[in-house]
Backbone as numpy.savetxt, mean C-alpha at the origin, in Angstrom:
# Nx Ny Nz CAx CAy CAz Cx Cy Cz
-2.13 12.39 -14.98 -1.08 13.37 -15.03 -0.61 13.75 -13.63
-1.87 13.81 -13.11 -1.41 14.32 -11.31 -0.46 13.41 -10.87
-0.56 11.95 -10.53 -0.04 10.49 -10.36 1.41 10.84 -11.01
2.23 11.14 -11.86 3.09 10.95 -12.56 4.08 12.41 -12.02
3.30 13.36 -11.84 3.78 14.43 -11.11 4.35 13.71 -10.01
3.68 13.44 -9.24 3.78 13.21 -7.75 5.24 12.10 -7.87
4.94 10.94 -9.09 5.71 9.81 -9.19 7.18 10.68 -9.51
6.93 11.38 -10.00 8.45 11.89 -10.45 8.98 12.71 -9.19
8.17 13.61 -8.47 8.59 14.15 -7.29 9.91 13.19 -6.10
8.83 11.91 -6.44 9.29 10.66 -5.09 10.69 10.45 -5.73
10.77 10.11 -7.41 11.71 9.62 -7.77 13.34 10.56 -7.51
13.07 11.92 -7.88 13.83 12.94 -8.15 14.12 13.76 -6.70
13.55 13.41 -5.82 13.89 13.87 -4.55 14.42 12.69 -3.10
15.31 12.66 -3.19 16.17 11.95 -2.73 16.19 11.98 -1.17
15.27 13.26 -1.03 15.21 13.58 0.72 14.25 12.37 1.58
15.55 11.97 2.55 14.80 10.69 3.41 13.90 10.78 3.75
13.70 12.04 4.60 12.45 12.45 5.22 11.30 12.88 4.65
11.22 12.88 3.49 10.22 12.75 2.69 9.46 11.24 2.32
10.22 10.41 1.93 10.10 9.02 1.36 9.49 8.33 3.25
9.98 8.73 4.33 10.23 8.02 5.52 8.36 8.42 5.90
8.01 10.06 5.88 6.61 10.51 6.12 5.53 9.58 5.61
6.09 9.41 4.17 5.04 9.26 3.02 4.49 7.68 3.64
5.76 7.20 3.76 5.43 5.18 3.88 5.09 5.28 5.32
5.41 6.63 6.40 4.70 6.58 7.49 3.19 6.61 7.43
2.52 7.11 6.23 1.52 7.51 6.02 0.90 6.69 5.14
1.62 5.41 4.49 1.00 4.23 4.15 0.70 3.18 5.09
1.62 3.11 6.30 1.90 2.20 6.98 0.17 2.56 7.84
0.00 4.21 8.16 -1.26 4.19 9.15 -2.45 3.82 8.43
-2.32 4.03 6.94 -3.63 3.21 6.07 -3.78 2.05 6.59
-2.76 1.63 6.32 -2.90 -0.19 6.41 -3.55 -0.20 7.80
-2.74 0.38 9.12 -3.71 -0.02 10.29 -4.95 0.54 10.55
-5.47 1.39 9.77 -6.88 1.72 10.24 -7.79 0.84 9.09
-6.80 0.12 7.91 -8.07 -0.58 7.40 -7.98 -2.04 8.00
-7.51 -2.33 8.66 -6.98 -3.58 9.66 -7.02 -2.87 10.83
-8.02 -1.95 11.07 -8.50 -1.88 12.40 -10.33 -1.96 12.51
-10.76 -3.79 12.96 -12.27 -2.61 13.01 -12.91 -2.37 13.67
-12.72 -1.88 14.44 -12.99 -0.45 15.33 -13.05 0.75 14.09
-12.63 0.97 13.27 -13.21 2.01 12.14 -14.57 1.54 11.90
-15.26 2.63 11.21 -16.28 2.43 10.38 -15.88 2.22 9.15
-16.12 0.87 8.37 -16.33 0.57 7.16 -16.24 1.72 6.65
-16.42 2.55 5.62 -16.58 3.67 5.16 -15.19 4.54 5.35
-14.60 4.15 6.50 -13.33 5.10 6.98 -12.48 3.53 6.21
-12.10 2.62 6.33 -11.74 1.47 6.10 -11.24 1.36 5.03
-12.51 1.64 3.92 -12.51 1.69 2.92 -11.97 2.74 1.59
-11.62 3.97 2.65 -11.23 4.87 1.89 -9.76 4.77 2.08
-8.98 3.85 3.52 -7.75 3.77 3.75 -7.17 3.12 2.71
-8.25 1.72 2.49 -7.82 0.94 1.45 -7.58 1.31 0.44
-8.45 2.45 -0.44 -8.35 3.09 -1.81 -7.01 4.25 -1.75
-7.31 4.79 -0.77 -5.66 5.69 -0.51 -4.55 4.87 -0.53
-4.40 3.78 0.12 -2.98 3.00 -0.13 -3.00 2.28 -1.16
-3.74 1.59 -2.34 -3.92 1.59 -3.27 -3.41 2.57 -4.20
-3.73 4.13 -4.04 -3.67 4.89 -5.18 -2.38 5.60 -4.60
-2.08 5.62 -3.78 -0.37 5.71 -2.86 0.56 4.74 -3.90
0.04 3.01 -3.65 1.08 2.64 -4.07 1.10 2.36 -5.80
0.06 2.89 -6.18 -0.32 2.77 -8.04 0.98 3.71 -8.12
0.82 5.17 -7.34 1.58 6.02 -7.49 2.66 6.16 -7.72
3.50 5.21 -6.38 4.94 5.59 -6.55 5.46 4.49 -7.89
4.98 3.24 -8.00 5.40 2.07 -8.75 5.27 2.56 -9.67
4.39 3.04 -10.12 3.92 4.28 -11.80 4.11 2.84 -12.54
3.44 1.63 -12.48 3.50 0.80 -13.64 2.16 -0.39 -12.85
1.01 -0.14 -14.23 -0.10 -0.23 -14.11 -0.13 -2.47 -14.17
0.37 -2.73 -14.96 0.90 -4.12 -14.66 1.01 -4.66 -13.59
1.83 -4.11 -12.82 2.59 -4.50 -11.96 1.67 -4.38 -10.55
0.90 -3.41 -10.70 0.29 -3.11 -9.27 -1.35 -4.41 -9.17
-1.65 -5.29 -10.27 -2.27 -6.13 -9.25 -1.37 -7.25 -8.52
-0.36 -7.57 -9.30 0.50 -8.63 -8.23 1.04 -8.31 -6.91
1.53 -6.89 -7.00 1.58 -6.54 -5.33 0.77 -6.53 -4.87
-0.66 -6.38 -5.00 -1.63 -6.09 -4.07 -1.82 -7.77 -3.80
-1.86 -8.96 -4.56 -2.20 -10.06 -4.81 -1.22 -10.54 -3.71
0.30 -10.17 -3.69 0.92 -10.88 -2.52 0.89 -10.09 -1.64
0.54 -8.58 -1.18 -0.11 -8.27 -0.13 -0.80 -9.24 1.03
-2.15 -9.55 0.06 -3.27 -10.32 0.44 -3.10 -12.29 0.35
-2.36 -12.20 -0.36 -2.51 -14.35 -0.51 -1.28 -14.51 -0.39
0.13 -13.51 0.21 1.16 -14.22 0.08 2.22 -13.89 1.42
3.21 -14.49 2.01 4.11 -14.01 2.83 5.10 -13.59 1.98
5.99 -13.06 3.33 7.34 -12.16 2.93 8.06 -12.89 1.91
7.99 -14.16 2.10 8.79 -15.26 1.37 8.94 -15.35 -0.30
7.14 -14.89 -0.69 6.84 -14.33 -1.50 6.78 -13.53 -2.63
7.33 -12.40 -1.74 6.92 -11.31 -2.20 8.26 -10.54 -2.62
9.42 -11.45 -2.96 10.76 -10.73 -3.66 10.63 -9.99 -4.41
9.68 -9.22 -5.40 9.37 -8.88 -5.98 8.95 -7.09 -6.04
8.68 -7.56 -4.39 7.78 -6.17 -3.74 8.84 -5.22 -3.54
8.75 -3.96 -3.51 9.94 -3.09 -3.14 10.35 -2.72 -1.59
11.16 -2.87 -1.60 11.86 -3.14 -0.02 10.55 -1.56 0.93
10.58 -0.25 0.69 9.57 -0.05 1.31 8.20 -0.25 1.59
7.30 -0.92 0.88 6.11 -1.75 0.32 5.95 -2.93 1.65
6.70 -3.68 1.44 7.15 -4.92 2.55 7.25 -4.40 4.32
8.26 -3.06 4.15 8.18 -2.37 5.70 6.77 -1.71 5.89
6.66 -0.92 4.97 5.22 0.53 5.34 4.13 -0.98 5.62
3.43 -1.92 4.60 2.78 -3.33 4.80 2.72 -4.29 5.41
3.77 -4.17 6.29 4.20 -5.74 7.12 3.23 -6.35 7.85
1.87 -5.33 8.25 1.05 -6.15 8.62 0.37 -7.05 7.54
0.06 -6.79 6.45 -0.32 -7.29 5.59 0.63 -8.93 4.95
1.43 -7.93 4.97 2.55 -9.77 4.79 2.81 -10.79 5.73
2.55 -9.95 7.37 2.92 -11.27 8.33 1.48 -12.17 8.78
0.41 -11.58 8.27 -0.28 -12.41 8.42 -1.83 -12.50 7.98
-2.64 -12.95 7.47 -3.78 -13.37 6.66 -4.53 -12.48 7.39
-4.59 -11.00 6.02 -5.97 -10.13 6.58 -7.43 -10.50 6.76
-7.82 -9.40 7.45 -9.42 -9.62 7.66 -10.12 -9.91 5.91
-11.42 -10.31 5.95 -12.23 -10.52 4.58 -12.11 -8.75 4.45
-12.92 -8.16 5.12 -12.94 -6.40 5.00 -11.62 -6.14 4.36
-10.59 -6.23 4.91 -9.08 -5.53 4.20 -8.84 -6.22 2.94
-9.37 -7.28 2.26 -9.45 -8.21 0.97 -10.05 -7.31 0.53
-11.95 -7.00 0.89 -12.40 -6.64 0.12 -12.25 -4.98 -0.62
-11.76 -4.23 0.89 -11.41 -2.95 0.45 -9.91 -2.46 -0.39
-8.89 -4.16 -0.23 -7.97 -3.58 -1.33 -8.58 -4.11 -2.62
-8.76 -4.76 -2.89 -9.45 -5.81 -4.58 -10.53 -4.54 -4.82
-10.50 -3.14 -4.44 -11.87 -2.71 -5.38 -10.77 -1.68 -6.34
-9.54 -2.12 -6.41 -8.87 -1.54 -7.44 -9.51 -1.57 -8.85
C-alpha cells in the first residue's frame, strides 16, 4: 500500500524537481553499490533501495525482473524497453559489465 502511495505521488506530480532529486538519489545508489570502497553491508542495502525505488515507480511486478536483467546482462542497445529515466539515473550499470557484488546485491530481489 505504502509503494502505490508513493507510485501515485511520482505519477500525479508533475514537479521536475521532484522526479530530478529522486533519480538523483537512484543514480547515488547505483554508485555506492559500484563502489568498493563501501562495506558490503552498505552495498547491499544500496542495492535493495534501488531495487525497491525502482519496483516503486514502475508499480508493475512483471516487469521489474527484466529491467533489472538488462541492467546487469545488457547494454543501452538493449534496453528499449527501460524508461528513459532508469537508463540516465543507471548508466553506470548499462555502459558497462558490473562488479559480481552489484549482480549479487541486485538479483536478491
Amino acid at each position: 500500500q505504502v509503494q502505490e502511495k508513493i507510485h501515485d505521488i511520482f505519477c500525479k506530480n508533475a514537479e521536475t524537481s521532484l522526479w530530478e532529486a529522486m533519480c538523483g538519489l537512484l543514480t547515488c545508489f547505483i554508485e555506492i553499490l559500484l563502489d568498493g570502497d563501501f562495506l558490503q553491508t552498505v552495498q547491499s542495502t544500496a542495492g535493495m533501495a534501488a531495487l525497491l525505488f525502482i519496483k516503486t515507480i514502475v508499480n508493475c511486478d512483471e516487469l521489474l525482473p527484466k529491467l533489472v536483467h538488462d541492467l546487469l546482462f545488457n547494454s543501452t542497445q538493449r534496453a528499449h524497453d527501460a524508461p528513459g529515466w532508469l537508463i540516465t539515473s543507471c548508466r553506470q550499470l548499462y555502459d558497462a559489465v558490473p562488479p559480481d557484488d552489484a549482480i549479487l546485491f541486485l538479483s536478491q530481489e
